[in-house]
N, C-alpha and C positions, 0 to 999 in steps of 0.2 A: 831353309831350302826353298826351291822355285818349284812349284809342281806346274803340269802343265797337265790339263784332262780333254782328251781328244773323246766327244759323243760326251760331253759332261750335263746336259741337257737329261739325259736316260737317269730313271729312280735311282738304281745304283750308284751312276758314276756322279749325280748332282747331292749325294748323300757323302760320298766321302772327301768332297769338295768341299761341302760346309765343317763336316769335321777338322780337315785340316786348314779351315781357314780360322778356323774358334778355337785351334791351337798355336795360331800366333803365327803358321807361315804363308810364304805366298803365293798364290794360287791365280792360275790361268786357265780358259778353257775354249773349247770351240764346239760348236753344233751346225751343223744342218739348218735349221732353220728358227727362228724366232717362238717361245713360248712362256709361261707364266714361269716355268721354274728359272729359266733362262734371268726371267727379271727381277724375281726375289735374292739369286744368288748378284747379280749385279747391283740392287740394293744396299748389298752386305761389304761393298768393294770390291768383286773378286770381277777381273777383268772377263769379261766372254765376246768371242767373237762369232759372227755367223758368217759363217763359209769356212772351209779348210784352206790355209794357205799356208807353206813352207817358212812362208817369216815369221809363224804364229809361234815358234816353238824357240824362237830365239830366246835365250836367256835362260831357259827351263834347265834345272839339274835332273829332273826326274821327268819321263813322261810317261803318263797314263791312260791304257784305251779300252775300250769297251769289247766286247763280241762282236757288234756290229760294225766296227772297222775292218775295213779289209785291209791288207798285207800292202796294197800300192794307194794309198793312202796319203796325202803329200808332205802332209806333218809328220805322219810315221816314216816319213822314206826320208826325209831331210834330217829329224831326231840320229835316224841310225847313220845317216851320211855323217852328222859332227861328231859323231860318238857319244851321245846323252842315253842316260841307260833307259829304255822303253820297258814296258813292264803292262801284261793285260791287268783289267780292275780285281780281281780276284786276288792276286798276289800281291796288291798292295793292299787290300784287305786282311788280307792274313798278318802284313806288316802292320797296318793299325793295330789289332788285336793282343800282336805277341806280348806287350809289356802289362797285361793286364792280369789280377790275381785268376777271376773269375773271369772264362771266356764262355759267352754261349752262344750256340752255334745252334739256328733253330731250321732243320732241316726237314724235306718229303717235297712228293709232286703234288700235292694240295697244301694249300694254308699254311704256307710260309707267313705271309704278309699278315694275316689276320693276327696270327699265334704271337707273332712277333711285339704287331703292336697291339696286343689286349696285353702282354709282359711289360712292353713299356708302361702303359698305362698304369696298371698295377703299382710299378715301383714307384711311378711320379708320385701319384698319389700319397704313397706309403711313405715319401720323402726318401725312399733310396736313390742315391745320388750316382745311378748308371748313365750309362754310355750309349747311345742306342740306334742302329741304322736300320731304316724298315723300306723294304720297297716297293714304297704306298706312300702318299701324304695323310696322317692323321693327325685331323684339328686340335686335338685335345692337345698334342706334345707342339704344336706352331709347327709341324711340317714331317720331312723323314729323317730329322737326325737330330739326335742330342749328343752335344760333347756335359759330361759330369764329370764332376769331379772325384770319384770313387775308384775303386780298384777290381770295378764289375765292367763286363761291357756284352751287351747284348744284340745278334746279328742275324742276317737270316744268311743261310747253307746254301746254296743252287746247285742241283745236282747238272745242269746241262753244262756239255763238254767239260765234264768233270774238275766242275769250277771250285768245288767244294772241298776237294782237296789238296786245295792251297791255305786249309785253313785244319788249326791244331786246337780245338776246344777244348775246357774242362769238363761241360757238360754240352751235351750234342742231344738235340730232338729231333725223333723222326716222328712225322706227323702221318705218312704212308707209304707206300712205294708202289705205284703206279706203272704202265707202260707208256713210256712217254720220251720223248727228247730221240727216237728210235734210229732218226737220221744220225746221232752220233754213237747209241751204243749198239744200233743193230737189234737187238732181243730185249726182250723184258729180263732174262736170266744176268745178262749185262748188266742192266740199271742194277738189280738186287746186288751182283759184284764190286759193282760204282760204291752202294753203301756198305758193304763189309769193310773195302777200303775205309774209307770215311769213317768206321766205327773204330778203327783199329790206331787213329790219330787221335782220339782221345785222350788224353793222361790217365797214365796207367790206376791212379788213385781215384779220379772223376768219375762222372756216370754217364751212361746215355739212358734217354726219357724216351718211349717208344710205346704206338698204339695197338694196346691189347686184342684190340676189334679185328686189326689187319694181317692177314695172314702172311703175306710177306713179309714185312716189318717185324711180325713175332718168330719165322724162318732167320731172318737175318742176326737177328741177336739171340739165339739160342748157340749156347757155345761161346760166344763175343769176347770173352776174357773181361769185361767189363760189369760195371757193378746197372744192373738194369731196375727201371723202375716203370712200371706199367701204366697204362692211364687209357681210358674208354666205359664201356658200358658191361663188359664180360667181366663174369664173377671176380677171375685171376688176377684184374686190375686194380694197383693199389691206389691211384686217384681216380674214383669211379663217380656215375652220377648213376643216381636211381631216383624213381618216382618222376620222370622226364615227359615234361608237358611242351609240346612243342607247334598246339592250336591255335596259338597267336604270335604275334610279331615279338612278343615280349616270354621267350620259352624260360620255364622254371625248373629248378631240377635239386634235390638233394646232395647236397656233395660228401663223402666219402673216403678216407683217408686210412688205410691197412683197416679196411673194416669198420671203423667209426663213424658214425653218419657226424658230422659237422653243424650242418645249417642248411638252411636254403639259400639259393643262389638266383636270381633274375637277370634276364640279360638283357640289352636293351637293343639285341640285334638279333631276325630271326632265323629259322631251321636247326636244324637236327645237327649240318655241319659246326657252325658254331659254336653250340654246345662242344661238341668234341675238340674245336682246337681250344676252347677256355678249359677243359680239362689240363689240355698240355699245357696251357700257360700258367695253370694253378700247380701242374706237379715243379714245374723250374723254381715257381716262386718258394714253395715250400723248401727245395733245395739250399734255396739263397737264407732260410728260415724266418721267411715271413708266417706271420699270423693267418687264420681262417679268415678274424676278420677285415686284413687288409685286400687279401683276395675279392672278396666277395664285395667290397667297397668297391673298387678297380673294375671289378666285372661289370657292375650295376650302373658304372660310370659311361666306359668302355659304349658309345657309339658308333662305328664304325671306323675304316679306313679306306681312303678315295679308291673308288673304282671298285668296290669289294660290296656288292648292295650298297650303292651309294644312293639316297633317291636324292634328283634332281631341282622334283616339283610333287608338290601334292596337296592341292588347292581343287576344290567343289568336284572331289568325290573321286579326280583324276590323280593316276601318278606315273612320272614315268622316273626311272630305273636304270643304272647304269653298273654293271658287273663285268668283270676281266676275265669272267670264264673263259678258258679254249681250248680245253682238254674234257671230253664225251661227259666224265666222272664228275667234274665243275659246274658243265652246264645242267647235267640233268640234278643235282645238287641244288642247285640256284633256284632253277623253274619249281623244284620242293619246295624250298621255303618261301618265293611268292606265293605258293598259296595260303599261306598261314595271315594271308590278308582279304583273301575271301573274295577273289574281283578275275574279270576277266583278262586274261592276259595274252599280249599282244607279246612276241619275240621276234628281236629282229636283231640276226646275227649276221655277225664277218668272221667266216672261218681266216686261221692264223696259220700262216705258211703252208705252200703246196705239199711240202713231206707229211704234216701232222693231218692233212685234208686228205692225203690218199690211204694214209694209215688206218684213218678212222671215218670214215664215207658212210657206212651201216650205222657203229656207234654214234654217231652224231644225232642220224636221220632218227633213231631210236629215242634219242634223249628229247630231241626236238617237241617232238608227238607229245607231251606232257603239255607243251603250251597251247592256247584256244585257237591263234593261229599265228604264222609263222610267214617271216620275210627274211632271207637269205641274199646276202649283198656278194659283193666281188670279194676274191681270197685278200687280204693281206698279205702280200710277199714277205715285207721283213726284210729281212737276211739274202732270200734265194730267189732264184733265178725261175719268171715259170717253167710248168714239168709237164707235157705234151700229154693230153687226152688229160689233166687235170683241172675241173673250174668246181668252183662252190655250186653248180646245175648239178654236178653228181648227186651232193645231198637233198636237191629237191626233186631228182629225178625218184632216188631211191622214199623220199617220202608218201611220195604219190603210190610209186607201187606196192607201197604199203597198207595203203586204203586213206592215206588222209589228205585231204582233200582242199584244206584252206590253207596251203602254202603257196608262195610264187615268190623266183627270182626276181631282183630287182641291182642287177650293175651298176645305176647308176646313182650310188648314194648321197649324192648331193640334193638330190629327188626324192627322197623318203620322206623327211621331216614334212614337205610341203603336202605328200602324199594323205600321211596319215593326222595331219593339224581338222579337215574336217569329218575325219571318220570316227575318232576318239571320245566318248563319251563318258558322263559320270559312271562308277564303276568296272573303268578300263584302268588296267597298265601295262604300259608300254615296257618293256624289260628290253634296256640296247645291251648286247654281247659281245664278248670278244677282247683279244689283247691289241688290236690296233687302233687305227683314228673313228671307229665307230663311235665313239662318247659324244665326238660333234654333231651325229644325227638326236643324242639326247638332248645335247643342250642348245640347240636351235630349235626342238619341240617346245622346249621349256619356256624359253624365249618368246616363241610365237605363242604360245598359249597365256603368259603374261602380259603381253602386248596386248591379245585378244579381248583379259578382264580387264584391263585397264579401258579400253574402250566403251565397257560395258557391256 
């Protein structure tokens, strides 16, 4: 078949583009605008064009589009004019999936992406010969997708507009449940119904993996009809860490299994979060019937995944930091575990759509306050449309009136990098935030402060 992927450029849709090109069929795509993934996957053969045109879609038996497409879209609207069946990424995800023994389905409003690929990781290692879409690039696997040759296949969930249940796991993780995504469910009580759904496509003989810590996620699966399996830091949990050291970049933690202490485990990525999604990624593995100690090889491996504490640069004493936070819970998470590096830290955030910005304006300015000092650039749209009396000034209006004092707006993010190249010093980092094009204020620092030692 001819797939064709509309927004194929996005984690997702450039993940199940390579899958189905490493399965033998053929594959077309378009994006917006030119980028690294854009040219890896044209690398590969797989045709991409930048711009949306109506003749893009000629030839296609299937077409595939992201969330970010909208409904008048020219390749969607010419797709449905020939009659070629269009279908959002979600639901041909679920198509990937269905022919596999083992589906897993790694779900919550945090650390999907981590959880995801510290499993991948794990099994590469371990020579389990899985399947694997993450939405993130991690080096270790050469990118966000592995096609294997086994009868496993490991995925991450999205709960937003209820993406997640287009997809029928044997084993489903919930990693939290959060309030989040509000523009589409309305209420946090919502989202928690979003996962009940979600838990109830499970196969009736499967399990869902879910964290004992979270009160909502332990609300959701009680009753569940499902065979459940706990994972965190609470007594009740049957993949627990105890004796958890998490004062440096490298946190250590005893691991735990119905009560058995195991081993020690090191991780080579830091804070308290991480810990707990390599919990989740340890209780799946055990599922699949790996060993302690292939786990704890993988974990020990397991250096990060783009954008997720990605650092940049970290050269005479400086480092700067690039993270996907953009939910209150993420960022003040984050700013945690930069300190487990002992330096001052600099934050400089893009809040991520006007809905998630009005939602959370107090939460933000809260989380913020944990950084040394704090630069707030223009919203990231996204998706939407701006929303009157809504700008990222809210959260540094509400910072100020909080008592702290070394924030300031700055709109004009093309200006930042230049801004802070001579204010940054040995024992500074720069921590860039956000799910938009903030990463470029990272890696133009990086750049300029390379350039700088080269210079001498």
């Amino acid at each position: 078949m001819h797939y064709h992927l509309i927004g194929i450029g996005g984690a997702g849709m450039s993940a199940i583009a390579w899958i189905l090109h490493e399965r033998g069929e053929s594959v077309s795509g378009s994006d917006r605008q030119e980028s690294d993934t854009i040219l890896r996957l044209r690398a590969v053969g797989i045709t991409v064009s930048v711009g949306h045109a109506a003749d893009n879609v000629r030839g296609a038996d299937l077409v595939v589009y992201s969330a970010a497409i909208p409904p008048d879209n020219p390749e969607l609207v010419e797709a449905r004019r020939r009659g070629i069946e269009a279908i959002e990424r979600p639901e041909m995800l679920g198509r990937i999936m269905e022919p596999y023994r083992h589906r897993i389905a790694i779900s919550g409003t945090h650390g999907k992406t981590t959880t995801t690929s510290m499993l991948g990781v794990i099994l590469d290692r371990a020579h389990f010969d899985a399947s694997v879409l993450i939405g993130g690039e991690v080096k270790l696997l050469g990118g966000n997708a592995r096609l294997g040759n086994g009868s496993t296949i490991v995925t991450e969930a999205c709960e937003a507009f209820g993406s997640f249940l287009h997809l029928w796991p044997s084993i489903a993780v919930i990693t939290n449940i959060d309030a989040d995504h509000l523009d589409h469910y309305g209420t946090v009580e919502a989202v928690e119904d979003g996962f009940r759904k979600f838990v109830r496509q499970i196969d009736m003989d499967g399990c869902v993996i879910g964290c004992a810590d979270d009160p909502r996620t332990v609300a959701v699966l009680h009753g569940c009809g499902r065979r459940v399996i706990r994972f965190g830091f609470e007594e009740s949990a049957d993949v627990r860490a105890v004796d958890v050291d998490v004062s440096n970049p490298h946190p250590t933690y005893t691991l735990t299994r119905n009560g058995a202490a195991l081993g020690t485990v090191e991780l080579n990525v830091p804070g308290e979060k991480n810990v707990v999604d390599s919990l989740a990624a340890a209780a799946a593995a055990f599922e699949l019937g790996l060993s302690f100690e292939d786990i704890q090889a993988g974990l020990a491996e397991f250096n990060g995944a783009g954008r997720r504490f990605e650092i940049l640069y970290d050269e005479g004493g400086v480092m700067i930091v690039d993270d996907y936070a953009h939910h209150p819970a993420e960022v003040r998470a984050t700013l945690i575990a930069a300190r487990a590096y002992s330096k001052r830290v600099v934050a400089v955030f893009q809040p991520h759509l006007y809905s998630r910005t009005k939602a959370f304006v107090g939460d933000f300015a809260d989380a913020l306050m944990l950084a040394d000092e704090v630069i707030v650039t223009s919203i990231y749209a996204a998706r939407e449309k701006p929303m009157d009396g809504v700008s990222a000034e809210l959260i540094v209006s509400e910072m100020l009136k909080n008592g702290c004092s070394n924030v300031r707006y700055a709109p004009d993010m093309e200006r930042i990098a230049g801004e802070l190249i001579d204010k940054i010093k040995s024992g500074d980092m720069v921590l860039v935030i956000g799910a938009g094009d903030i990463v470029r204020v990272g890696e133009e620092l990086a750049c300029m402060l390379r350039g700088r030692n080269s210079l001498g």
